[in-house]
One Martini backbone bead per residue (centre of mass of N, CA, C, O) as a GRO file, in nm:
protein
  138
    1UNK     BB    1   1.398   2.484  -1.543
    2UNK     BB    2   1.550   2.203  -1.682
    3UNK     BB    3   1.511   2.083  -1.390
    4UNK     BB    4   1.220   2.056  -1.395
    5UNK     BB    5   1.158   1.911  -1.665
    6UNK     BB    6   1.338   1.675  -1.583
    7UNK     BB    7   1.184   1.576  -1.381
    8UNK     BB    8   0.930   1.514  -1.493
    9UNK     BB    9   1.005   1.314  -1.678
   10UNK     BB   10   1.089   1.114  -1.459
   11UNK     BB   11   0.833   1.070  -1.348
   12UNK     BB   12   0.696   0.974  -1.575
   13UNK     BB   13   0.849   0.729  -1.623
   14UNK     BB   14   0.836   0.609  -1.340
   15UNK     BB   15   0.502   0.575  -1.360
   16UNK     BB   16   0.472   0.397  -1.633
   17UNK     BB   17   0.682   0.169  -1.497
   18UNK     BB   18   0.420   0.057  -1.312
   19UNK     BB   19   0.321  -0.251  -1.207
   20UNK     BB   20   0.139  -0.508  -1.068
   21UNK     BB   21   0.202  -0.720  -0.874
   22UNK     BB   22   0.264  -1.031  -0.762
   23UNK     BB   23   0.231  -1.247  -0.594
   24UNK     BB   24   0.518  -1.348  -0.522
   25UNK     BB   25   0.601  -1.029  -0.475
   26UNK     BB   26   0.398  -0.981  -0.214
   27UNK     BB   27   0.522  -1.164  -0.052
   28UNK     BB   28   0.856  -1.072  -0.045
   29UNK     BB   29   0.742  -0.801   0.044
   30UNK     BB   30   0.632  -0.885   0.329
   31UNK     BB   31   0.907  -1.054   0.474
   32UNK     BB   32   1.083  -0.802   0.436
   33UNK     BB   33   0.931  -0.625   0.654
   34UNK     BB   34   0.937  -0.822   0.877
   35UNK     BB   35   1.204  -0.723   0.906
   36UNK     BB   36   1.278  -0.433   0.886
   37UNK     BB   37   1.031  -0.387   1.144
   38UNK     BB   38   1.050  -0.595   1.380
   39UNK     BB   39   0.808  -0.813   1.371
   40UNK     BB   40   0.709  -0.992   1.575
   41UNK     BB   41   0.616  -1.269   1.583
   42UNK     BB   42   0.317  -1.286   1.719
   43UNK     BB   43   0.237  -1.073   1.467
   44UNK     BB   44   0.358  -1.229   1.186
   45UNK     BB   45   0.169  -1.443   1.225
   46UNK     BB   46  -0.075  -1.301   1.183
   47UNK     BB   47  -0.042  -1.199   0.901
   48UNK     BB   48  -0.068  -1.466   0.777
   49UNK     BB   49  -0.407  -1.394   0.873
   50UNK     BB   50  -0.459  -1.118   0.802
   51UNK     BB   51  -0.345  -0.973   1.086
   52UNK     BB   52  -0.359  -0.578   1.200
   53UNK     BB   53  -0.310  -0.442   1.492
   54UNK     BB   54  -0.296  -0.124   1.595
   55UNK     BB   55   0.030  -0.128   1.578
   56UNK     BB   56   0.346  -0.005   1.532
   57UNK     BB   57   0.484  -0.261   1.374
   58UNK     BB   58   0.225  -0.251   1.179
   59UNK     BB   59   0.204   0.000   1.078
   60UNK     BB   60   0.469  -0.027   0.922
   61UNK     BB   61   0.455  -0.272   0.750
   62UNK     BB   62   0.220  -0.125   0.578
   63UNK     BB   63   0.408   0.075   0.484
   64UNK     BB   64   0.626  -0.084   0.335
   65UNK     BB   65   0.459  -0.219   0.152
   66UNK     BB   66   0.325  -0.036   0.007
   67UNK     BB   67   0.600   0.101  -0.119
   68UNK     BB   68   0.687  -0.146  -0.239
   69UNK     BB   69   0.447  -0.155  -0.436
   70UNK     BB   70   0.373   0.172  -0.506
   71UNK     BB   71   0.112   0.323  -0.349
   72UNK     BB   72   0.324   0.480  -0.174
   73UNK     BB   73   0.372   0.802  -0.026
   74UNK     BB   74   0.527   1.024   0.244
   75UNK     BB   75   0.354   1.254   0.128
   76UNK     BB   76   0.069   1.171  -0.046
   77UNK     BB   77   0.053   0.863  -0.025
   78UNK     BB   78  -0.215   0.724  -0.133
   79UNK     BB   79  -0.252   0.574  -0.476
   80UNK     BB   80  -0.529   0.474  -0.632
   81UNK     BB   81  -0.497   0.373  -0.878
   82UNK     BB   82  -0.277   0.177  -0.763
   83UNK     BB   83  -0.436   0.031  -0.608
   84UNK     BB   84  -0.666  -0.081  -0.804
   85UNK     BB   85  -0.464  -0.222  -0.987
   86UNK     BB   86  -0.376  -0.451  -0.714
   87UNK     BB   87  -0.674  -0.531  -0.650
   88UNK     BB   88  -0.944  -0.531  -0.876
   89UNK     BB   89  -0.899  -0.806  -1.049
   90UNK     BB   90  -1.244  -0.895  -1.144
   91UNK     BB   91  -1.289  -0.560  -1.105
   92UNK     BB   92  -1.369  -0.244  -1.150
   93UNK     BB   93  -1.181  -0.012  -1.124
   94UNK     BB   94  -1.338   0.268  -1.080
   95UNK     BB   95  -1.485   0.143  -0.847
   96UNK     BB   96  -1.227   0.073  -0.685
   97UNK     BB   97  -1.133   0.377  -0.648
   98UNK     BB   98  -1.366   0.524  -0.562
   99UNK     BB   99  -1.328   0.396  -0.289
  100UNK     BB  100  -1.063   0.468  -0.215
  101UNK     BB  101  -1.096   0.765  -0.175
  102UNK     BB  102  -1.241   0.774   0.051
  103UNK     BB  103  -0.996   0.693   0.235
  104UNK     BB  104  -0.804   0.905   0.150
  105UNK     BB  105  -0.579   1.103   0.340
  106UNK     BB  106  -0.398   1.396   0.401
  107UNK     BB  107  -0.322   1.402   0.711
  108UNK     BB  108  -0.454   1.611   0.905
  109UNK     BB  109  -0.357   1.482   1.209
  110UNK     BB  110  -0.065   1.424   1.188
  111UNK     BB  111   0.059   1.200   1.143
  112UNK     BB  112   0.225   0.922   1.154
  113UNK     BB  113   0.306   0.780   0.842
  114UNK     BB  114   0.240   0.497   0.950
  115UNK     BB  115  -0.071   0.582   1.073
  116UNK     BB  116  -0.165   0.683   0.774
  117UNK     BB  117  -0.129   0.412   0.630
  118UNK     BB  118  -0.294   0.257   0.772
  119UNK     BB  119  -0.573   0.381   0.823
  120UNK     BB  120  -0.613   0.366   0.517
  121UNK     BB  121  -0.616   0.071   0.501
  122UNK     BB  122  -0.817  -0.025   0.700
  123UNK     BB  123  -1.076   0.108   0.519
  124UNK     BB  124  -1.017  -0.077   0.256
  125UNK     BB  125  -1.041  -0.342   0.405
  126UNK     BB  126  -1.342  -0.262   0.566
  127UNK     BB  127  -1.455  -0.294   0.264
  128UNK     BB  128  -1.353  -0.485   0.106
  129UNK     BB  129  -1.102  -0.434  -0.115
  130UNK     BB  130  -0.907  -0.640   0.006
  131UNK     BB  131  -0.793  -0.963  -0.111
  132UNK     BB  132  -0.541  -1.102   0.047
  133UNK     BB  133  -0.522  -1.379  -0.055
  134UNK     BB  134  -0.518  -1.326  -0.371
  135UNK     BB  135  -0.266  -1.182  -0.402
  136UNK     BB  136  -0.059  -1.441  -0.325
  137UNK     BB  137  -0.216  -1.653  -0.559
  138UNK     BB  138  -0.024  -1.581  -0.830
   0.00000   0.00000   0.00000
């Protein structure tokens, strides 16, 4: 019983902790996935052009951005709320969460992490919910 107390706690105070990338770290933890994800130059190229190319080195970098953005968990997936407050910008956060929720699979189809990261933010995307080039101009 201790120990599940003390996980919530700490569970709660990581999450009070997290707070929206700025554009400057949103580069580099793009770079760095880049790098982490071994994403081909020739796809990397297009990264830069904000295209997203449903391939697995690209779905996975998805995911990797995503995780260390703070917005992605491998068992429950993204968090809408921290998606909302990440990408938001001078829009309505409660509406970005609600069209956010659209989009979140609980990974039905049992696909790998990679594919279900991509899935859901490729929605996300589709939706224009995610102004790509202004989160890096902060």
């Amino acid at each position: 019983m201790k120990f599940f107390v003390a996980s919530c706690v700490l569970l709660a105070v990581a999450s009070a902790q997290w707070a929206p990338k700025t554009g400057k770290e949103v580069a580099q933890i793009r770079e760095d996935c880049v790098k982490e994800e071994n994403v081909p130059e020739s796809l990397a190229e297009g990264l830069k052009k904000f295209e997203y190319p449903d391939e697995e080195p690209i779905r996975c970098y998805v995911k990797c951005v995503s995780a260390k953005l703070g917005v992605w968990n491998d068992e429950t997936g993204f968090d809408a709320d921290r998606v909302a407050d990440q990408v938001k910008q001078d829009r309505n956060k409660d509406d970005i969460k609600a069209e956010v929720e659209k989009c979140i699979d609980k990974n039905e189809q049992n696909s790998d992490k990679c594919t279900w990261a991509y899935r859901n933010l490729k929605c996300v995307m589709d939706k224009k919910l995610l102004q790509v080039e202004s989160l890096i101009a902060n």
